[in-house]
Residue frames as qw, qx, qy, qz and C-alpha x, y, z in Angstrom:
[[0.000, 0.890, 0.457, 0.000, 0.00, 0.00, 0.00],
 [0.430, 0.419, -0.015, 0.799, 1.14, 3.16, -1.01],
 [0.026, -0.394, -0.323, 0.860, 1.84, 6.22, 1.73],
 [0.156, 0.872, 0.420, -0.197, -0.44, 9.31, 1.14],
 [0.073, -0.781, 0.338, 0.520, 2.50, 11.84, 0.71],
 [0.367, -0.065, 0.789, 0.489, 4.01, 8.68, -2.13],
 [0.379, 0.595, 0.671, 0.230, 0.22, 9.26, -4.17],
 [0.027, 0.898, 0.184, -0.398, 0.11, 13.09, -3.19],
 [0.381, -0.476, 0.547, 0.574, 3.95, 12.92, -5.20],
 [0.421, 0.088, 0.844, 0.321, 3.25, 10.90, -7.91],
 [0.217, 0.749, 0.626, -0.033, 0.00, 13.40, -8.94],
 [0.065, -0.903, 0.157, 0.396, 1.90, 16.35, -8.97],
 [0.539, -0.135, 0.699, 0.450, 4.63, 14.56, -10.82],
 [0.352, 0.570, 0.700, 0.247, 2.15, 13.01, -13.46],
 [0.122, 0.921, 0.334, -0.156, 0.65, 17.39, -13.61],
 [0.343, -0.798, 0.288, 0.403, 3.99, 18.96, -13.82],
 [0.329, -0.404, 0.612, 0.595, 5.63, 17.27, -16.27],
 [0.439, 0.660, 0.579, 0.193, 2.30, 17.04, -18.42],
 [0.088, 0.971, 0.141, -0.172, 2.49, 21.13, -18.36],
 [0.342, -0.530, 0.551, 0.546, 6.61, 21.45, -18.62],
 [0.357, -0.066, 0.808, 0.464, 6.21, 19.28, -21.70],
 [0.368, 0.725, 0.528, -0.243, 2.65, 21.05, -23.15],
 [0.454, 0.442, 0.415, 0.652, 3.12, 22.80, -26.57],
 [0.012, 0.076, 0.028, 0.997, 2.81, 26.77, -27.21],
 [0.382, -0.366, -0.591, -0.609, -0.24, 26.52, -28.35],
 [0.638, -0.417, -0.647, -0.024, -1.64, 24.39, -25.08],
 [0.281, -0.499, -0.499, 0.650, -0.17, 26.75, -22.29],
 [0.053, -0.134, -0.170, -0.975, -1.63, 29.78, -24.41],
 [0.489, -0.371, -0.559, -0.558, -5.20, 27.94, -23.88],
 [0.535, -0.383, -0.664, 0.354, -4.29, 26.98, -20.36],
 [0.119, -0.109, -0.112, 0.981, -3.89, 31.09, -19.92],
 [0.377, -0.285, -0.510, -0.719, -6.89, 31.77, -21.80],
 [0.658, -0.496, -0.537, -0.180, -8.85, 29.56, -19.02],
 [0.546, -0.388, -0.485, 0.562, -7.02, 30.57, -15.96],
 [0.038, -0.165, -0.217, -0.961, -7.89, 34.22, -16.94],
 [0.399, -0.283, -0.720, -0.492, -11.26, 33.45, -17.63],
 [0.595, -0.489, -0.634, 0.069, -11.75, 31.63, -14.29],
 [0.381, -0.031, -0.285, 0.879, -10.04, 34.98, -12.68],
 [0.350, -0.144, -0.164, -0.911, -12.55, 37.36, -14.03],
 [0.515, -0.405, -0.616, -0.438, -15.59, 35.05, -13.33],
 [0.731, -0.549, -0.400, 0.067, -15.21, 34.10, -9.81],
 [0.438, -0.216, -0.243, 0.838, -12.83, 37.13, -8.43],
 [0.086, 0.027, 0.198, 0.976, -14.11, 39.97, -10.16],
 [0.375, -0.435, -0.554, -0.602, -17.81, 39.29, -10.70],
 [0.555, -0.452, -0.696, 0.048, -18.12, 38.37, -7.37],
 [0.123, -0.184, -0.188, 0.957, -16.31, 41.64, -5.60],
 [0.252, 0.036, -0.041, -0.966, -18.75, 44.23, -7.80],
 [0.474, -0.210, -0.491, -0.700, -22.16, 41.90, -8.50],
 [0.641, -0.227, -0.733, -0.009, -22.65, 39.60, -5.93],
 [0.393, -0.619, 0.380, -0.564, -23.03, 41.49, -1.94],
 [0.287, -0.165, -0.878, 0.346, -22.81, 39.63, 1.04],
 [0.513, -0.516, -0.332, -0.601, -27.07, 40.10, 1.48],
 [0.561, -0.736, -0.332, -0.182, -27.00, 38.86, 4.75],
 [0.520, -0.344, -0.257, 0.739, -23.84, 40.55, 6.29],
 [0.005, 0.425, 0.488, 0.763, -25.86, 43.65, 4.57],
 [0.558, -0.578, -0.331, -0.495, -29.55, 43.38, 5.67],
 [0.783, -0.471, -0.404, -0.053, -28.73, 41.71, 8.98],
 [0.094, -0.786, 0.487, -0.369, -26.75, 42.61, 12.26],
 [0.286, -0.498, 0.815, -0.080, -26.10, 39.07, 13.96],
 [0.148, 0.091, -0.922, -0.347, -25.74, 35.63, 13.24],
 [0.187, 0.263, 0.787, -0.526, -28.55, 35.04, 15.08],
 [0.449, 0.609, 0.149, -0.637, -31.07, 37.29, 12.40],
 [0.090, 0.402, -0.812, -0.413, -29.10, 35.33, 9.58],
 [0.131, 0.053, -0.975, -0.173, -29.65, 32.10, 10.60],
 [0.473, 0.485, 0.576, -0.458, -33.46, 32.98, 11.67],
 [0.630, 0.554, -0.192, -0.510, -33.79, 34.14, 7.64],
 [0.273, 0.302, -0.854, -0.324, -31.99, 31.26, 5.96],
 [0.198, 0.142, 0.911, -0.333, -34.10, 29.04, 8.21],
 [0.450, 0.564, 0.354, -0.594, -37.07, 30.95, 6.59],
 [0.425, 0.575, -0.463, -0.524, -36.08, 31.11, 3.23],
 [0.296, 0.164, -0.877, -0.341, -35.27, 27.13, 3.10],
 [0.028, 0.099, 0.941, -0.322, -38.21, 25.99, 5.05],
 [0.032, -0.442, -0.570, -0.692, -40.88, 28.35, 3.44],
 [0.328, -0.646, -0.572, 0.386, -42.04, 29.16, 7.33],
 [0.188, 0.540, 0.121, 0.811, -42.98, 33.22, 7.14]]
């Protein structure tokens, strides 16, 4: 049976030397997506997305009374 740290190696390995050895072409697309995933899920989220219930609400306590409402349909 292999350690944890021997599979944890062996995965990096296998990732590393897939990228070292990846054509022009293939780290230009790997950029292209790691962009991408920058702007979606850094950028959108800062300016579109608030934190509604550190917003509307003052403790956890009013939070977790609305989420309770909102997933239980109780009003």
């Amino acid at each position: 049976m292999s350690s944890p740290g021997n599979v944890l190696n062996r995965i990096f390995r296998f990732y590393y030397d897939g990228f070292r050895t990846m054509s022009w072409w293939g780290k230009r697309v790997w950029i292209i997506i790691l962009v991408k995933l920058f702007i979606m899920f850094l950028i959108l989220k800062l300016f579109f997305f608030p934190d509604f219930l550190k917003v509307n609400f003052n403790s956890d306590r009013e939070r977790g009374d609305y989420v309770l409402e909102q997933l239980t349909g109780n009003n």
